[in-house]
C-alpha positions in Angstrom: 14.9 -9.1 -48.5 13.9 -12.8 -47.0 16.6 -11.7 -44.0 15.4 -8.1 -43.0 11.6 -10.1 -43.4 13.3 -12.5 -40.8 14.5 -9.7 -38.8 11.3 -7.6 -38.4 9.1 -10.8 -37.6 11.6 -11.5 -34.7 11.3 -7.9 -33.7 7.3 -7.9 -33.9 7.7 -11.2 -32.1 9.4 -9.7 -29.1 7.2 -7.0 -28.9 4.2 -8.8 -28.7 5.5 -11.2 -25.9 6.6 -8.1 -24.1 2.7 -6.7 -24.5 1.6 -10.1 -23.3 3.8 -10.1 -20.3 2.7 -6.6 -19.2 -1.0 -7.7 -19.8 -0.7 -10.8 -18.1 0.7 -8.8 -15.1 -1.8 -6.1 -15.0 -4.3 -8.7 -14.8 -2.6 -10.1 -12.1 -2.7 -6.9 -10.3 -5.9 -6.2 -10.4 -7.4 -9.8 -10.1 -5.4 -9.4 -6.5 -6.9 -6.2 -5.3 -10.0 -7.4 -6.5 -9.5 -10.2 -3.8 -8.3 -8.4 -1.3 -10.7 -5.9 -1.4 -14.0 -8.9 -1.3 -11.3 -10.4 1.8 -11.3 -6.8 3.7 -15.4 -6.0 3.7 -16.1 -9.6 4.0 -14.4 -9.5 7.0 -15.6 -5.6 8.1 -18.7 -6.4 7.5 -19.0 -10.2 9.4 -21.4 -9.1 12.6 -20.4 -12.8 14.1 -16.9 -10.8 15.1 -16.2 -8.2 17.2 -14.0 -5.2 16.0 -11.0 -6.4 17.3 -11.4 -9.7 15.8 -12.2 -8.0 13.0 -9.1 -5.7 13.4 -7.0 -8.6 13.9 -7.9 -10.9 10.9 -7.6 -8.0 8.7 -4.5 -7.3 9.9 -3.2 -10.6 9.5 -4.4 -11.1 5.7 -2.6 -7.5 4.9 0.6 -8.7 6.2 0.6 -11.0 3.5 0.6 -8.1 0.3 1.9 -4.7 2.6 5.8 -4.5 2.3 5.5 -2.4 5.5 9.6 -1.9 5.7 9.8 -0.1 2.4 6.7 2.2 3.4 8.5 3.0 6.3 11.6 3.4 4.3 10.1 5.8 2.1 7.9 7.5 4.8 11.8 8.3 7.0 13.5 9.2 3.1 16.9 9.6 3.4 17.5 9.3 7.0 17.0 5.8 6.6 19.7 4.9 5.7 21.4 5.8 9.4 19.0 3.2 10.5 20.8 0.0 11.9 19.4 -3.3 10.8 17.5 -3.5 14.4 16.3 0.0 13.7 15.0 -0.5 10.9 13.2 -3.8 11.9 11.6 -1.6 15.6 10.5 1.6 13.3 9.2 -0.7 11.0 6.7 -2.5 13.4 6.1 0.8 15.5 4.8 2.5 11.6 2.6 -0.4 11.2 1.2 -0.6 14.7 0.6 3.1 14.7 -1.1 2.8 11.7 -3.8 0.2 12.7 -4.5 1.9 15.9 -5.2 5.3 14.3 -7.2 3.9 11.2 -8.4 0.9 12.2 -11.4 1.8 13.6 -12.7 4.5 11.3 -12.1 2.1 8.2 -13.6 -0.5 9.2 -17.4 1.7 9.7 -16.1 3.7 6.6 -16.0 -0.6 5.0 -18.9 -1.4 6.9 -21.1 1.1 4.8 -19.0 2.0 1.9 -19.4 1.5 -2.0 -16.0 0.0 -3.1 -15.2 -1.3 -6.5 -11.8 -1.7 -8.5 -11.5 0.6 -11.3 -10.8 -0.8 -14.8 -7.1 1.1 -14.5 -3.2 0.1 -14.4 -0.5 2.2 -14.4 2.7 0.4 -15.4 5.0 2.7 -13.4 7.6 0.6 -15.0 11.2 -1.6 -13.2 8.5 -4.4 -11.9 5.7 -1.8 -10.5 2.7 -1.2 -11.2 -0.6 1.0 -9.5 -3.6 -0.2 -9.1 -7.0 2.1 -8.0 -10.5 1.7 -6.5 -13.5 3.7 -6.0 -14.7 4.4 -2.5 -18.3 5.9 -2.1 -18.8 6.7 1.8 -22.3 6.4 3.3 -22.9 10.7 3.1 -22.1 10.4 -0.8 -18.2 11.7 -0.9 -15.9 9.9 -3.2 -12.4 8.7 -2.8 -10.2 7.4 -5.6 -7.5 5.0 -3.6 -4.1 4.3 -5.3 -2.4 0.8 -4.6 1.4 0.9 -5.7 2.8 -2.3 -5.6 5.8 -4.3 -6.8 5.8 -8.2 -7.9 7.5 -10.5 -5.8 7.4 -13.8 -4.3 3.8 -14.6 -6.3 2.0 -11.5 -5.8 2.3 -8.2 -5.3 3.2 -6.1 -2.6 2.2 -2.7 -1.7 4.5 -0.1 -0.8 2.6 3.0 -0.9 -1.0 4.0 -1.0 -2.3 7.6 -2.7 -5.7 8.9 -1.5 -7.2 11.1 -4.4 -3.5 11.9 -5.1 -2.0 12.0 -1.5 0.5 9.9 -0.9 1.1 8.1 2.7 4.3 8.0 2.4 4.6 12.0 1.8 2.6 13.0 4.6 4.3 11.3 7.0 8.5 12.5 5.7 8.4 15.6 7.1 6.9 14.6 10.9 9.6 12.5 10.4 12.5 14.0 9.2 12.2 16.9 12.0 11.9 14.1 14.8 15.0 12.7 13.6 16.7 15.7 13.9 15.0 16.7 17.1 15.0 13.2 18.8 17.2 11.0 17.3 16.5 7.7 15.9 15.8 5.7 18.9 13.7 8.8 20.6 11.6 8.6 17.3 10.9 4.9 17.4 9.8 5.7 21.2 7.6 8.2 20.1 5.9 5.6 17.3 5.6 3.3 20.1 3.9 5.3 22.8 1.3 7.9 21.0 2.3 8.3 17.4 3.0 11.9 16.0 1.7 15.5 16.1 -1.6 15.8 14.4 -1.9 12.5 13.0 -3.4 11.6 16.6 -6.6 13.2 15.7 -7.2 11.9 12.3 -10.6 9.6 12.5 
């Protein structure tokens, strides 16, 4: 009896440090978007700076917690893995550049005016990853509910995807992709990043 005693207290013993761990991280998560979102309309909303300055200090301080290689890598799918180590490193920084030209502007008057709080919510998504939300209330009263998945590593963690009430980036981007691919090649689609972006996402403000 004393053994099997010994046996279940190890057991609950495990399983509480487990529970502590996954706390301990999910307040990690969330005490870092919390940050980073007071970083991102403290900066939006600084009327010493102009909007590129703004544009440009945001940009910098995201590069810290977006993994912007795996969002690209999920965005391509399973054409990615055609891409040479140089193509992967020119999509890459075409995806993010695009990206900051084409919502740039409109977040930062959507920040400038916005309600945004972190909502009490994790999801442990499980193998080191975890999603995080906030609550976006624009300036005409419509409400967004913004998904952050991210993955620990190096001290923080790093976002790989976002979900805007339930869309994800990464989705709406595969199939503009996938049919350049095929229609352009890889290179011609890395042009195409770098000189006007794709399709309809052009008009998006």
């Amino acid at each position: 009896m004393q053994k099997y005693l010994k046996s279940c207290l190890a057991v609950w013993m495990v399983l509480c440090s487990m529970l502590a761990y996954a706390a301990t991280q999910e307040q990690i998560a969330q005490q870092q978007l919390q940050q980073n979102v007071q970083m991102v309309l403290s900066v939006a909303r600084d009327k010493s700076l102009n909007e590129q300055q703004r544009i440009s200090q945001i940009e910098r301080y995201a590069d810290q917690y977006l993994d912007y290689e795996r969002i690209s890598a999920l965005a391509v799918g399973l054409p990615w893995r055609q891409f040479t180590a140089q193509q992967k490193q020119d999509f890459s920084a075409a995806f993010k550049n695009m990206i900051v030209r084409i919502y740039a502007h409109s977040a930062l008057l959507g920040a400038s005016n916005a309600d945004v709080k972190v909502l009490p919510k994790v999801v442990n998504q499980g193998n080191n990853k975890l999603e995080t939300f906030t609550e976006i209330v624009s300036a005409n009263n419509k409400r967004y509910i913004v998904g952050y998945q991210m993955y620990y590593s190096g001290g923080v963690y790093k976002i790989y995807n976002f979900r805007v009430n339930g869309t994800s980036l990464v989705s709406v981007y595969r199939t503009q992709f996938d049919q350049s691919i095929q229609q352009k090649g890889i290179d011609g689609t890395i042009a195409l990043l770098r000189e006007r972006g794709f399709g309809k996402i052009q008009n998006i403000k």
